[in-house]
C-alpha positions in Angstrom: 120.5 51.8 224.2 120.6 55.5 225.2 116.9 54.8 225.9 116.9 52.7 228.8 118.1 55.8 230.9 114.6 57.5 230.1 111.3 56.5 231.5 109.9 58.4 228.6 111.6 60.4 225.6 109.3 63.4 223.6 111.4 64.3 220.4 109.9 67.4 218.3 108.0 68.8 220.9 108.2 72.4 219.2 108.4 74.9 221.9 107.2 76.9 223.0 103.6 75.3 221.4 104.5 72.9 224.3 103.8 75.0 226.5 100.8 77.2 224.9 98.7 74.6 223.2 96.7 71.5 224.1 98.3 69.2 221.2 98.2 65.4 221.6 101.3 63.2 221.6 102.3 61.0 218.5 104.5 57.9 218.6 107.2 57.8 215.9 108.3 54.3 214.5 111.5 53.3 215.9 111.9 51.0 212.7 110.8 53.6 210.4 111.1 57.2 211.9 107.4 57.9 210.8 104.7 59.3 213.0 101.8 56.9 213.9 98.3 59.0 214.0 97.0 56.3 216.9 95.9 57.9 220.4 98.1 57.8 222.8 96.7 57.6 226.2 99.8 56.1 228.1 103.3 56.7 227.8 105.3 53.7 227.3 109.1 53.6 228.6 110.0 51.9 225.4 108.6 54.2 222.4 109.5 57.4 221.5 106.9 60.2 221.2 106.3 63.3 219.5 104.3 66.9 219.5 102.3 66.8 222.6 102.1 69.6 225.0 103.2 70.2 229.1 99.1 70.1 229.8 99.1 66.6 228.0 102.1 65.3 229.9 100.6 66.5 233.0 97.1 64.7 232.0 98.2 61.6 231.1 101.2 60.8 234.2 98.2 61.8 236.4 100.8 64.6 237.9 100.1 67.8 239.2 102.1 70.7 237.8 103.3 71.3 241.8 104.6 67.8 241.8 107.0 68.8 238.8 110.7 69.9 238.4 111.1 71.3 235.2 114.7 71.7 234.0 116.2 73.6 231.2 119.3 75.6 230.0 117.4 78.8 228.7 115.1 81.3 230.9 112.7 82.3 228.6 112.7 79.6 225.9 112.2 76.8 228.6 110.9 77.9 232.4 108.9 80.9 231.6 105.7 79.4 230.5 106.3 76.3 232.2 105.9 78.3 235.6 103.3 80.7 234.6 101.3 78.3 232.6 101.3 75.6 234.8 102.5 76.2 238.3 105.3 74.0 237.8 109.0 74.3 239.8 111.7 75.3 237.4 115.4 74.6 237.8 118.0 76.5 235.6 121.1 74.6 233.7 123.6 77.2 233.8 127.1 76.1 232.3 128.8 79.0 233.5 128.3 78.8 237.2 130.9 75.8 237.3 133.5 78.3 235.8 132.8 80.7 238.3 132.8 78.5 241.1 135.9 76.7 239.9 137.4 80.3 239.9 136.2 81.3 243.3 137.6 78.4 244.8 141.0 78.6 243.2 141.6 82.1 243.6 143.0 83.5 246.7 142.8 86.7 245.2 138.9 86.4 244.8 138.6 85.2 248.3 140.7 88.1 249.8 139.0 90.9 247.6 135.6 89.5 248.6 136.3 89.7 252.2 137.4 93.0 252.1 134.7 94.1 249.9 132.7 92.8 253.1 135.1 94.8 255.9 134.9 97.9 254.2 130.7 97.9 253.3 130.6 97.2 257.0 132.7 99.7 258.1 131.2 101.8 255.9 127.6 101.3 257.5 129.5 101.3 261.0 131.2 104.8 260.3 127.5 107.0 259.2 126.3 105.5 262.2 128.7 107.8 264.1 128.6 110.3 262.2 125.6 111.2 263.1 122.9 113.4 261.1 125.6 116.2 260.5 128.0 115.8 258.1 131.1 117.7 257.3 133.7 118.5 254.1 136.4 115.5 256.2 133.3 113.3 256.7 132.2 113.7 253.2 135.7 112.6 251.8 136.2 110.0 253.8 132.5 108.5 252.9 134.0 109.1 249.1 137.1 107.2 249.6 135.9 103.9 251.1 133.3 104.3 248.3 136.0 104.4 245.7 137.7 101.5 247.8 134.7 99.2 247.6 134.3 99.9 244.2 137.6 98.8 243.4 137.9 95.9 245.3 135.0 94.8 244.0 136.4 95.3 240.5 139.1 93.0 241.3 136.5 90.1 242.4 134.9 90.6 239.0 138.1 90.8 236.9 138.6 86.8 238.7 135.9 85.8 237.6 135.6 87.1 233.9 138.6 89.8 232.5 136.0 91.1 230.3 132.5 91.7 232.2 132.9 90.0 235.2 130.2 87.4 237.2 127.2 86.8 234.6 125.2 87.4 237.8 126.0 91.2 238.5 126.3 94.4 237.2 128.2 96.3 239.7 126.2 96.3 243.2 123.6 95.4 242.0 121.9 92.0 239.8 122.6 91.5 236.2 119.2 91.8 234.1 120.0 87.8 233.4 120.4 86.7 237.6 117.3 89.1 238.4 115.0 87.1 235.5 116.7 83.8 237.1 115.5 84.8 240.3 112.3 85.5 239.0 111.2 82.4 237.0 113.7 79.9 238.3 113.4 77.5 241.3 116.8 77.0 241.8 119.6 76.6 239.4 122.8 74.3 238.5 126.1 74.3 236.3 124.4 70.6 235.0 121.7 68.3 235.4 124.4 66.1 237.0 124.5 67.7 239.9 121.4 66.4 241.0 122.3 62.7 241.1 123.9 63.8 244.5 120.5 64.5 246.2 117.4 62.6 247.3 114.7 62.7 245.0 112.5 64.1 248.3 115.4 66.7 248.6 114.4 70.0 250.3 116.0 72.9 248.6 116.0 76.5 250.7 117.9 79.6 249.3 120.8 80.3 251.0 122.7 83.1 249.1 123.9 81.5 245.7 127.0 80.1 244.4 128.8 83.1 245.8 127.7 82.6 249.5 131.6 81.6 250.6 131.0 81.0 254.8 133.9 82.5 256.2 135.1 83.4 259.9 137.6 87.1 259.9 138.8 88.1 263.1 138.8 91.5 261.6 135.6 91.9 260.8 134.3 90.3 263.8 136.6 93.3 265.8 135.0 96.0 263.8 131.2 94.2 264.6 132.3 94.4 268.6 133.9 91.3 269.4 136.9 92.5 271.9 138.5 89.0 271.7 138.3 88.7 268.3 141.5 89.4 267.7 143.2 87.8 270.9 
């Protein structure tokens, strides 16, 4: 019985009502499939309940919303509230970052266009450092040309991941509208809710740059930063 894998299972629950009103939870016959009209003060592992509300759940497991990891697959349809609502931790279930990881890992390409996205924004930064306050014609075409060189290495990393519009989670330099809501009303964020089984349930979670936060060591890039030996 699918149901033994659940301590308790809400059918119906009609979001996002959930989330906004104070309804209270109905069982539903699992001979009949109709909805008993009896108060429900306890959630039992083995019935099935209906309607309800987060402020309900939250009541009646005696939890507080702090206490809570809310999971769901859309940002606005499922977390949003939740959070604001509720104080409650949200976790995102994003299908697509297991594609994109999957591709990150298998590409060499990727790998190689993201590190020398890297050595080139640091040069970059290391170069108008010595050039100083005054800039002339040479400078300015050389600034223009590791531009255009960023930009297209970073157009190759993007056409890995997706030929079309590249990583869900930017748009250019900069965070797609969809990864800078994420970061807003998400917690943290998986490819599936499987992912989880491989952590303790007193798991610590800190951010640490995403899916795309590679670690790396380049000699090269360690040369340019000042490490003499580097390259020895």
């Amino acid at each position: 019985d699918w149901r033994e894998l659940f301590e308790v299972v809400i059918v119906g629950a009609n979001k996002p009502g959930f989330y906004t009103e104070k309804r209270p939870f109905r069982e539903v016959s699992s001979r009949t499939g109709r909805i008993k009209f009896k108060p429900i003060d306890a959630l039992e592992d083995d019935c099935v309940y209906t309607q309800g509300s987060i402020q309900e759940l939250l009541r009646i497991t005696k939890t507080p919303g702090n206490k809570v990891l809310y999971l769901g697959d859309s940002v606005f349809a499922d977390l949003v509230e939740a959070r604001r609502l509720c104080g409650i931790s949200t976790g995102a279930i994003i299908s697509e970052v297991r594609e994109e990881m999957e591709k990150q890992k298998g590409s060499a390409m990727w790998r190689y266009a993201r590190l020398t996205t890297h050595v080139l924004q640091h040069s970059f930064r290391l170069i108008q450092e010595e050039m100083g306050l005054t800039r002339n014609e040479d400078d300015k075409d050389l600034l223009d040309s590791l531009e255009a060189e960023v930009s297209r290495w970073r157009d190759i990393q993007e056409h890995v991941i997706n030929a079309n519009f590249g990583s869900i989670f930017r748009a250019g330099t900069a965070l797609s509208k969809f990864a800078s809501s994420m970061k807003r009303h998400a917690d943290l964020y998986m490819s599936s809710v499987d992912n989880l089984r491989f952590y303790s349930v007193e798991q610590r979670f800190y951010p640490d740059g995403g899916h795309e936060s590679v670690p790396f060591i380049d000699p090269l890039l360690d040369y340019i930063i000042g490490d003499d030996d580097a390259l020895t």
